[in-house]
FIZA-63187 format. One record per residue (C-alpha): residue in one letter; x, y, z. Coordinates in Angstrom, 3 decimals. Layout:
# residues N
<site r="A" c1="X" c2="Y" c3="Z"/>
...
END
This chain:
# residues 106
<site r="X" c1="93.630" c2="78.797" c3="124.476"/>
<site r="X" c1="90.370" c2="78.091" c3="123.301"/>
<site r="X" c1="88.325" c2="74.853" c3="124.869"/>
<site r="X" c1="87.250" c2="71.689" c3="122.986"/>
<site r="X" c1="83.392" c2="73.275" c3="123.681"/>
<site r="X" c1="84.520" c2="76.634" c3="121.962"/>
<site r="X" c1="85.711" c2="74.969" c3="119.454"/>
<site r="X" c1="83.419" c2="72.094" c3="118.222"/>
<site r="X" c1="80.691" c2="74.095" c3="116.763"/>
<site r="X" c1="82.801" c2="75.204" c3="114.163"/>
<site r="X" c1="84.251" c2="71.601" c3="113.242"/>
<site r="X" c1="81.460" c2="68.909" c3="111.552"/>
<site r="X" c1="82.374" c2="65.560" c3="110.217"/>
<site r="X" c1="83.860" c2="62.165" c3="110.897"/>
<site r="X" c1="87.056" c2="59.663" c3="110.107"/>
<site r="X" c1="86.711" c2="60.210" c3="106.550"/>
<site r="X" c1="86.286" c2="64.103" c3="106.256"/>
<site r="X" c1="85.690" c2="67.161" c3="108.147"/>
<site r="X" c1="83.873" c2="70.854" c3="107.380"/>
<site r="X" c1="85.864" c2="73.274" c3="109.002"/>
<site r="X" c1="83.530" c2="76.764" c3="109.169"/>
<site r="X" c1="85.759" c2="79.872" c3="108.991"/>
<site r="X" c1="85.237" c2="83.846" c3="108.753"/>
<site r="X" c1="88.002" c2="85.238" c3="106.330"/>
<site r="X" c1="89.905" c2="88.304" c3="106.591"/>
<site r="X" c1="91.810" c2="89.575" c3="103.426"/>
<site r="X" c1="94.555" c2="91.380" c3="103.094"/>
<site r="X" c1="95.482" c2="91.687" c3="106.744"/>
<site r="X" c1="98.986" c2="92.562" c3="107.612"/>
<site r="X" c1="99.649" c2="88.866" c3="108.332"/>
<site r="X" c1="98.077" c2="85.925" c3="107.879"/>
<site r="X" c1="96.960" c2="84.016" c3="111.409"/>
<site r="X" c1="94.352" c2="82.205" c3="113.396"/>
<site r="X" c1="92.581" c2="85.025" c3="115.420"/>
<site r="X" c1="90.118" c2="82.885" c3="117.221"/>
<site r="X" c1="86.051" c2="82.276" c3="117.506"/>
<site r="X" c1="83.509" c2="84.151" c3="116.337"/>
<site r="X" c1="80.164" c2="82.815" c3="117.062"/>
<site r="X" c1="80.234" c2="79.266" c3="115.080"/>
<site r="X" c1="83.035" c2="80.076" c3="113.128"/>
<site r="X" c1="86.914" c2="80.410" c3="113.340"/>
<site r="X" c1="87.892" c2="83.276" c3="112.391"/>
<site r="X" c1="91.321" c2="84.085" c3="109.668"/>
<site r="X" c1="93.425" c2="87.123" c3="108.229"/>
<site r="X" c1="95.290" c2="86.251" c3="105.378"/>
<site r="X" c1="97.414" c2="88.844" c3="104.144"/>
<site r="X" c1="96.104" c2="87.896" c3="100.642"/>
<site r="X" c1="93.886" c2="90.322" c3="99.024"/>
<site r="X" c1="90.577" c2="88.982" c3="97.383"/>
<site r="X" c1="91.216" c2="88.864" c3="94.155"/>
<site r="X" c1="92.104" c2="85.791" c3="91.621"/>
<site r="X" c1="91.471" c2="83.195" c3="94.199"/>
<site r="X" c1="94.938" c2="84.539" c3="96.438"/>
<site r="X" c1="93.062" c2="85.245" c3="99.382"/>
<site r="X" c1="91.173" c2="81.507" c3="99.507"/>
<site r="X" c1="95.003" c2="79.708" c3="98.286"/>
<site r="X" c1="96.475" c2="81.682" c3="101.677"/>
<site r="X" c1="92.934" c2="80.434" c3="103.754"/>
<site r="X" c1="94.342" c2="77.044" c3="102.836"/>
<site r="X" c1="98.180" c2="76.939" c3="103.270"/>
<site r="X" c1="97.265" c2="78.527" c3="106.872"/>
<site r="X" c1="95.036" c2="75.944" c3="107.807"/>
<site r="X" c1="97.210" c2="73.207" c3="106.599"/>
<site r="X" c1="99.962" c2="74.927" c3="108.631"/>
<site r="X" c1="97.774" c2="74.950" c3="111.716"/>
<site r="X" c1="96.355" c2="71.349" c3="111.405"/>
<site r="X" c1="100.493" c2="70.011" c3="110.115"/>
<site r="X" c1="98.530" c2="68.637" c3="107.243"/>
<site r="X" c1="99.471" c2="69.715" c3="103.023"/>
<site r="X" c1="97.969" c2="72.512" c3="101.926"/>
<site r="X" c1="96.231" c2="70.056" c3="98.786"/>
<site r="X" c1="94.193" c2="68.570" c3="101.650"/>
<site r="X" c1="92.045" c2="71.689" c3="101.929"/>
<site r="X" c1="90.049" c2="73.192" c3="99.777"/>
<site r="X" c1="87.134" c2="75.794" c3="100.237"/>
<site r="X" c1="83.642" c2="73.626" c3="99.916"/>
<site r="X" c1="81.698" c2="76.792" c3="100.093"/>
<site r="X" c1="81.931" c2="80.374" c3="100.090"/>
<site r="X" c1="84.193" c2="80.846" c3="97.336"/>
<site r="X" c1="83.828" c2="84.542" c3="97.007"/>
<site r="X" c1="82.326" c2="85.236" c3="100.251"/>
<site r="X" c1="83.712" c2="85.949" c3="103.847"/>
<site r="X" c1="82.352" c2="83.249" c3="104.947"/>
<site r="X" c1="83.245" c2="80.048" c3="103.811"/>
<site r="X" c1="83.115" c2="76.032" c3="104.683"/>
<site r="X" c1="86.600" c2="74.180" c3="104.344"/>
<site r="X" c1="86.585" c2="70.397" c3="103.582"/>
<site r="X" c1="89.833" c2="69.097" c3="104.901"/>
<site r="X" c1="90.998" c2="65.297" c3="104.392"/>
<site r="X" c1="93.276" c2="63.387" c3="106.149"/>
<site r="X" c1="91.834" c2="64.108" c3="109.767"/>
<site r="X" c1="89.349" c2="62.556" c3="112.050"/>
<site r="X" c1="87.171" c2="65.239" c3="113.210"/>
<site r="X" c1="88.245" c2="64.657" c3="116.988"/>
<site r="X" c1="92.058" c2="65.477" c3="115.952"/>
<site r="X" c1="91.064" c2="68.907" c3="113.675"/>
<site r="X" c1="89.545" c2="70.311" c3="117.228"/>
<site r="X" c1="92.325" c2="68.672" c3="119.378"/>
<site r="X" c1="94.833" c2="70.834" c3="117.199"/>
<site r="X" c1="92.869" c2="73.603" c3="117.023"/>
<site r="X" c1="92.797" c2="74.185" c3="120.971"/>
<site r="X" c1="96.619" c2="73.939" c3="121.185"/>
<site r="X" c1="96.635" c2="77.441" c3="119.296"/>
<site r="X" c1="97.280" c2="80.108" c3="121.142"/>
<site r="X" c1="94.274" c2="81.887" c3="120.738"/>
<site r="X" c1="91.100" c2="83.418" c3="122.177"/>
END
């Protein structure tokens, strides 16, 4: 499980909103949280790039992971690139990280 100090580079914000900065895999064989990689949390989606699929599976995940609705994230930044900034709503930045270390990853 990864610690609130792994973690918290990754997650900016406050009450109102938080940035969420992710490294995307497409078409993986599954879509998952694999864990950190540098300042960023890194995804597979088992999307492929193409027509947006790949950033609509970055979302349901990560509304999955966080227990929040998919419509509540969207990708800020990065559209078309690996690496992308997700603006979530909904969440204090304090409770994004707290649910993020419950994962079980690395």
């Amino acid at each position: 499980m990864p610690d609130h100090k792994t973690i918290s580079p990754a997650v900016t914000g406050s009450d109102t909103g938080v940035s969420l900065r992710v490294k995307v895999v497409p078409g993986a064989s599954r879509s998952r949280v694999v864990g950190m990689l540098g300042a960023r949390l890194k995804l597979s989606v088992a999307a492929p790039p193409e027509a947006g699929k790949a950033n609509q599976a970055v979302c349901v995940l990560i509304g999955k992971v966080l227990d929040i609705p998919a419509r509540d994230v969207v990708v800020a930044a990065g559209v078309s690139n690996p690496q992308k900034t997700l603006a979530i709503t909904g969440l204090a930045r304090q409770v994004v990280i707290d649910r993020l270390c419950k994962l079980d990853i690395h």
